[in-house]
C-alpha positions in Angstrom: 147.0 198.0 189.3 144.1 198.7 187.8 141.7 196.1 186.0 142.1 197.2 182.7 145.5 197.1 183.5 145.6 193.4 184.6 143.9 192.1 181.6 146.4 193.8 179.0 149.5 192.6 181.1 147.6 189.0 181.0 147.2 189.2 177.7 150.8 190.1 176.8 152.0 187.5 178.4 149.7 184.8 177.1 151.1 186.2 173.7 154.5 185.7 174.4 153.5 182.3 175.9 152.1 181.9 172.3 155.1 183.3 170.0 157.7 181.2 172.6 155.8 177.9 171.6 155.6 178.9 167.5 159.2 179.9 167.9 159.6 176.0 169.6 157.6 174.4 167.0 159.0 175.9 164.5 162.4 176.0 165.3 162.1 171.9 166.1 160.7 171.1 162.7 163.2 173.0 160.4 166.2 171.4 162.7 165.1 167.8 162.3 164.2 168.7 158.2 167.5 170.5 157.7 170.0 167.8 160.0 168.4 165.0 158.0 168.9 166.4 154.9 172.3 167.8 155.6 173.3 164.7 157.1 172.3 162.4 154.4 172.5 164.5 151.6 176.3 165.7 152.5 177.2 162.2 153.0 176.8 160.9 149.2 178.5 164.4 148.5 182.1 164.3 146.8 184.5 166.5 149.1 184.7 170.1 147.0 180.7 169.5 146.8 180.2 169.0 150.5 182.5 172.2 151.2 180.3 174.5 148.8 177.4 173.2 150.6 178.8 174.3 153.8 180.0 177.7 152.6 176.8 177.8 151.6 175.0 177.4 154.7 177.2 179.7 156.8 176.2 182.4 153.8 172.6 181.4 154.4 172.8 182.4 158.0 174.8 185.6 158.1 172.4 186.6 155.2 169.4 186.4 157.4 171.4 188.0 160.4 171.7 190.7 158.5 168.3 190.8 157.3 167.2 190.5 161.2 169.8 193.6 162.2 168.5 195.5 159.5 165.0 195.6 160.6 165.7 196.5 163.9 167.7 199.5 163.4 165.7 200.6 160.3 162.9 203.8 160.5 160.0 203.3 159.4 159.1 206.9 158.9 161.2 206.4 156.0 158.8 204.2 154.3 155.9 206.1 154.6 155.8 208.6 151.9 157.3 205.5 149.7 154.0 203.8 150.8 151.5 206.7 150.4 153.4 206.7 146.8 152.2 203.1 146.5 156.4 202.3 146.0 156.2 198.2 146.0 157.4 196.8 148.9 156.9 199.9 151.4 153.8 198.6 153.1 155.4 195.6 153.4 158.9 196.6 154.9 156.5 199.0 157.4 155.0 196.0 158.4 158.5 194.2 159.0 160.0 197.3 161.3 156.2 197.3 163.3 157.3 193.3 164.0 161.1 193.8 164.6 161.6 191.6 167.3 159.5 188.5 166.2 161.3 189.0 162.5 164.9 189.4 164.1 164.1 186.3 166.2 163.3 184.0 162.8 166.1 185.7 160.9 169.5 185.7 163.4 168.2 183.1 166.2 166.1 180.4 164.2 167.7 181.0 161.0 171.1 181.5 162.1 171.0 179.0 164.5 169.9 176.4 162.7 172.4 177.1 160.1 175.0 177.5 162.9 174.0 173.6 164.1 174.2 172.6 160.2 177.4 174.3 160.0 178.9 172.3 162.6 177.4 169.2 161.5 178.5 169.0 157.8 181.9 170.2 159.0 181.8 167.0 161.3 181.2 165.2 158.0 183.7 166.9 156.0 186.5 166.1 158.8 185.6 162.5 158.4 185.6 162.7 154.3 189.2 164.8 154.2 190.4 162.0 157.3 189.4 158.9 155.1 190.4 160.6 151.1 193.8 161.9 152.6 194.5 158.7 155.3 195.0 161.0 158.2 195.3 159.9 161.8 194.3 163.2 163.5 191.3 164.9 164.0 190.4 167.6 161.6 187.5 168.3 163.3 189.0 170.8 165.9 190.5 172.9 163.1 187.3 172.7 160.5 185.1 174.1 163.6 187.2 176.8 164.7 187.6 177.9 160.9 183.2 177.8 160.4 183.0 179.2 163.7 185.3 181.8 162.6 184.3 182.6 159.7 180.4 182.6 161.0 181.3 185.4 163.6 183.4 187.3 161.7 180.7 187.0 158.6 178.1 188.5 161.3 180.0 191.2 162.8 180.8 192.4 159.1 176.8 192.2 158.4 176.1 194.1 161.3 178.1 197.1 160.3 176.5 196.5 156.8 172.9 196.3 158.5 173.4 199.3 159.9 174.3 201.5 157.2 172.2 200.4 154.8 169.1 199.0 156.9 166.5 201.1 154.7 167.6 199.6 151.7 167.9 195.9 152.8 164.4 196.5 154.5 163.2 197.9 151.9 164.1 194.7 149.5 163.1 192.3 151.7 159.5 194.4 151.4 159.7 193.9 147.8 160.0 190.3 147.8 157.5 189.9 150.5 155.0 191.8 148.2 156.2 189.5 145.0 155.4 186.4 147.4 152.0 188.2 148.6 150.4 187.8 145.4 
């Protein structure tokens, strides 16, 4: 191996030494944020207030699975001529395609699995609530985290398909409100 050779695989690695610990840091800092505030906040929470906040939360994360999908699959020869037409956005979702792996990894793995940990928690919290309104004496739990789990996986897989057919255009207007944000 050449010299010049050396250096670049040195270099890659030290940047994906790099991305791994941002990806740590990051992920470490939203979890706390989001468990304390899910676990606090969903507490005080009336039941049918609780379960909206859950639904929203497994939404949240097959929302940004998607997104992550999406710009994995999409082309970016497609946005091209939209960016040479300066066509909001294009620049943008090229840039998005060009980092596919590093956006997919915020999107479906630190996204979706902090939403997946949420998930589990406030269902944990909404087993207790139904348990002491109702006065049950077995555990709900088992059957709330099969259903988010279900519902979660099955969400995914339907994004996927979604993803695929329509990666330019979900791409494309996640470009769009990256440029809106950019200013």
């Amino acid at each position: 191996m050449s010299n010049k050779q050396e250096k670049q695989k040195n270099k890659k690695q030290h940047s994906d030494i790099k991305w791994f610990i941002q990806v740590f840091i990051m992920t470490f800092v939203l979890s706390m944020i989001f468990s304390y505030i899910s676990a606090n906040g969903v507490s005080h929470l009336n039941l049918l207030s609780a379960i909206l906040i859950l639904i929203l939360v497994i939404g949240i994360g097959i929302f940004f699975d998607i997104i992550g999908v999406a710009v994995t699959v999409a082309n970016e020869h497609e946005f091209h001529a939209k960016a040479t037409k300066k066509v909001k956005g294009s620049k943008d979702s090229i840039k998005l395609i060009r980092n596919a792996p590093k956006v997919a990894n915020i999107c479906a793995d630190v996204i979706g699995d902090i939403c997946g940990v949420l998930s589990g928690a406030i269902s944990a919290l909404i087993a207790m609530k139904i348990a002491e309104q109702f006065g049950l004496q077995f555990d709900l739990q088992f059957l709330l985290s099969a259903l988010v789990a279900s519902l979660t996986v099955g969400g995914k897989a339907l994004g996927k398909s979604v993803a695929n057919n329509y990666s330019t255009q979900i791409v494309h207007t996640v470009g769009k409100v990256l440029n809106k944000f950019k200013r």
